[in-house]
C-alpha positions in Angstrom: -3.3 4.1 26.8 -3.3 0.6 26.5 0.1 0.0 25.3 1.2 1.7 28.4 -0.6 -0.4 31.4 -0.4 -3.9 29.4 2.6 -5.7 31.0 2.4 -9.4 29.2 0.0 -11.1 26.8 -0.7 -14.4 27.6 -2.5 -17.4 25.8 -6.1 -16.2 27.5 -5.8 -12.4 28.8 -4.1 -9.6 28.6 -2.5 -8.7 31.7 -2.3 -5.1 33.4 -0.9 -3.3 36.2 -3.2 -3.1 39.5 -4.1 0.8 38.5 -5.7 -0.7 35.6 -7.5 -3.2 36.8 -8.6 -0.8 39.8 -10.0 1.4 36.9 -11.5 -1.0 35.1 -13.5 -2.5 37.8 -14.8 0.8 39.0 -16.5 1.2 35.6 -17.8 -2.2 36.1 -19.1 -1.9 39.1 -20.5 1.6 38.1 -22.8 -1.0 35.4 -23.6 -2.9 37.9 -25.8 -0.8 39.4 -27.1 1.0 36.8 -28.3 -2.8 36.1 -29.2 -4.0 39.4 -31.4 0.0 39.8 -33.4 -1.3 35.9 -34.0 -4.6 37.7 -35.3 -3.5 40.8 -37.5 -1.3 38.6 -38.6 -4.4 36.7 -39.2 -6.0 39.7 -41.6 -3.2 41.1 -43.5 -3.3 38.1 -43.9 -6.7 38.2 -45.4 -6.5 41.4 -47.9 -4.5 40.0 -49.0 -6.8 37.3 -52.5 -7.3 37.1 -53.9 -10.3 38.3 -57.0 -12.8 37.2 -59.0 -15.3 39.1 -58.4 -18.7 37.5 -61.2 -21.3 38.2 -59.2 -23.6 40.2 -62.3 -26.2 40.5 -61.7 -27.3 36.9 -59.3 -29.2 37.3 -58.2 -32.5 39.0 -54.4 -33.5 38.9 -53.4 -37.0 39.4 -50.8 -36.9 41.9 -49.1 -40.4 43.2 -51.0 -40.1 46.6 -54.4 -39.5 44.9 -55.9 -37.0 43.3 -55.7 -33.3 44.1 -56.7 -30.1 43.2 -55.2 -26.7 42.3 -56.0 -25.8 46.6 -54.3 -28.8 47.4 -51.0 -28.5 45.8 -51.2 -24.8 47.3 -50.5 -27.0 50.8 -51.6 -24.6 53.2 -49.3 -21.3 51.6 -50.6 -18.4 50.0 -48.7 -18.3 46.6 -48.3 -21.6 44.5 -45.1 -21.4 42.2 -46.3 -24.1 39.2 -43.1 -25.3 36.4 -45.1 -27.2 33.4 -43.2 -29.6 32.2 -43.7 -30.2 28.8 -44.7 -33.9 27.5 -42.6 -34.9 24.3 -43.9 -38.4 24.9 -42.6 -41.7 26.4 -38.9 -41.5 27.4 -38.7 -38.5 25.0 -37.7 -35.7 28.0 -36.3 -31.8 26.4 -32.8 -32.0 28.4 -33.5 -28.1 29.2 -36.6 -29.3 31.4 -34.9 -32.1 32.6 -31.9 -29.9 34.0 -34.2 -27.3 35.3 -36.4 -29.4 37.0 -33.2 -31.5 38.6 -32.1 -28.1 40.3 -35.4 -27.5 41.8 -34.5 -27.8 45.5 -34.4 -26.1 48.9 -38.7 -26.2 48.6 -38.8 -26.0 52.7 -36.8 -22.9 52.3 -39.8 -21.8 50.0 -42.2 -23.0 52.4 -41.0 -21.1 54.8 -41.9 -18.0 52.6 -45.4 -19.3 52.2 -44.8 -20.1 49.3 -45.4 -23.8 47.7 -44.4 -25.6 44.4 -45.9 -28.2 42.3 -44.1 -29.4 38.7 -47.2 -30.3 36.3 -47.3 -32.3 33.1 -49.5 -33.2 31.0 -48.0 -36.7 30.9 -49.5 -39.5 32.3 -48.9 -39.9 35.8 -47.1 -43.9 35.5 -45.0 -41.8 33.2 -44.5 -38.9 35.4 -43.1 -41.6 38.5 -41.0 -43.1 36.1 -39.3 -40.0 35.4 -39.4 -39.0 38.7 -37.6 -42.4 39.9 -35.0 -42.6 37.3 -33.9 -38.5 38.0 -34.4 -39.0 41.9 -36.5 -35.9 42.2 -38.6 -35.5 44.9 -40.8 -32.4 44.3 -44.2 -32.4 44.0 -44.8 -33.5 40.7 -48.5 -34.2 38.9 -50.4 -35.3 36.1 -52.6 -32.8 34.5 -53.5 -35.1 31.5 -57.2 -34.8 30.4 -57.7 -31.3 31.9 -57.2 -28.0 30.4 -55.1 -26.5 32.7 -52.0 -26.4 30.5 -54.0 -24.6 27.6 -55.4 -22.6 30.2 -52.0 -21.4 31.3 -51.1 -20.8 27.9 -48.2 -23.3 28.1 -50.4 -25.9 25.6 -47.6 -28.5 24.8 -44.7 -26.5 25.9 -43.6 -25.2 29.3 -43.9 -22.7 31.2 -44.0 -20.7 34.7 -47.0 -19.4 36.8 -47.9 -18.0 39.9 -50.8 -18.1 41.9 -52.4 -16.5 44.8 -54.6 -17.8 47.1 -57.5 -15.5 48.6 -59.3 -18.2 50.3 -60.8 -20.4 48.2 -60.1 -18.6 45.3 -57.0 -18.7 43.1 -55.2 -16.2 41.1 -52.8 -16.1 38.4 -50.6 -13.1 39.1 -47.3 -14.1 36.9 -46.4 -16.0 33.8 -43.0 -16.5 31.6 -42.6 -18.8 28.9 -38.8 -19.2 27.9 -38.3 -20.8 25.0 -34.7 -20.7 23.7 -33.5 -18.9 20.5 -34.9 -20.5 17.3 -37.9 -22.0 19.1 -41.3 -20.7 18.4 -42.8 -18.4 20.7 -46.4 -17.7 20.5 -47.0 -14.8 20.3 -43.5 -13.7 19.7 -42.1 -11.6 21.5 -40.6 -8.1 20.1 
């Protein structure tokens, strides 16, 4: 059928007549959906996840304007959206991070969802504003060095993504992903 609809070959695609490519995006589009229906099922499920209080009172995060706590950097919104970062040491930043974290914008759009964000590291805080300076980022960005909180999120030295939920003064963790790339160690792996 092929031979019959194909009307050149270049250097970078073959090239059909517009019956073809009519056909051919049908089918496409026909994945599409099928995709975007699995997704929208994933996404109801994860809505359902279970959820688990998380002591927020353990731990204190160095943050440039003073110190803070897990309520705090929830700034008044129900859900807390929380990237750790992961420390590698002094000018030693994984350029995966680094590019993530640079297009981490539009947080008053977030806000406006009631939701807040807050990068965390277990860096040291000068370290964390040096970084912070040299990248021009200007997200909420803060130490947890000397607590547990990234153990307690699972993301120990790496990084990772969590969620919270405020009920009151209580915090929930209601979401995590760690994403490490291929080849990387994932604990526990996934399968």
């Amino acid at each position: 059928m092929l031979a019959d609809t194909r009307t050149e070959v270049t250097d970078r695609m073959l090239i059909f007549c517009e019956r073809h490519l009519r056909s051919v995006l049908a089918e496409y589009a026909r994945h599409e959906k099928e995709a975007t229906r699995a997704l929208d099922v994933l996404a109801a499920r994860r809505r359902r996840l279970p959820m688990t209080r998380f002591d927020s009172s353990r731990y204190a995060f160095d943050a440039s304007a003073g110190p803070k706590t897990q309520l705090d950097l929830l700034a008044g919104q129900r859900q807390l959206v929380v990237y750790q970062f992961m420390d590698n040491g002094p000018d030693d930043y994984c350029p995966g991070r680094t590019h993530f974290t640079s297009n981490v914008t539009g947080l008053a759009a977030l806000a406006g969802t009631g939701v807040s964000w807050a990068t965390v590291s277990s860096m040291p805080l000068a370290q964390i504003e040096a970084c912070q300076a040299r990248m021009g980022w200007t997200m909420p960005f803060v130490s947890s060095r000397g607590t547990t909180f990234a153990g307690d999120c699972g993301a120990g030295g790496g990084f990772m993504l969590s969620v919270f939920l405020r009920d009151g003064q209580d915090a929930y963790r209601t979401y995590c992903r760690e994403d490490f790339p291929p080849g990387w160690p994932q604990h526990p792996t996934y399968g």
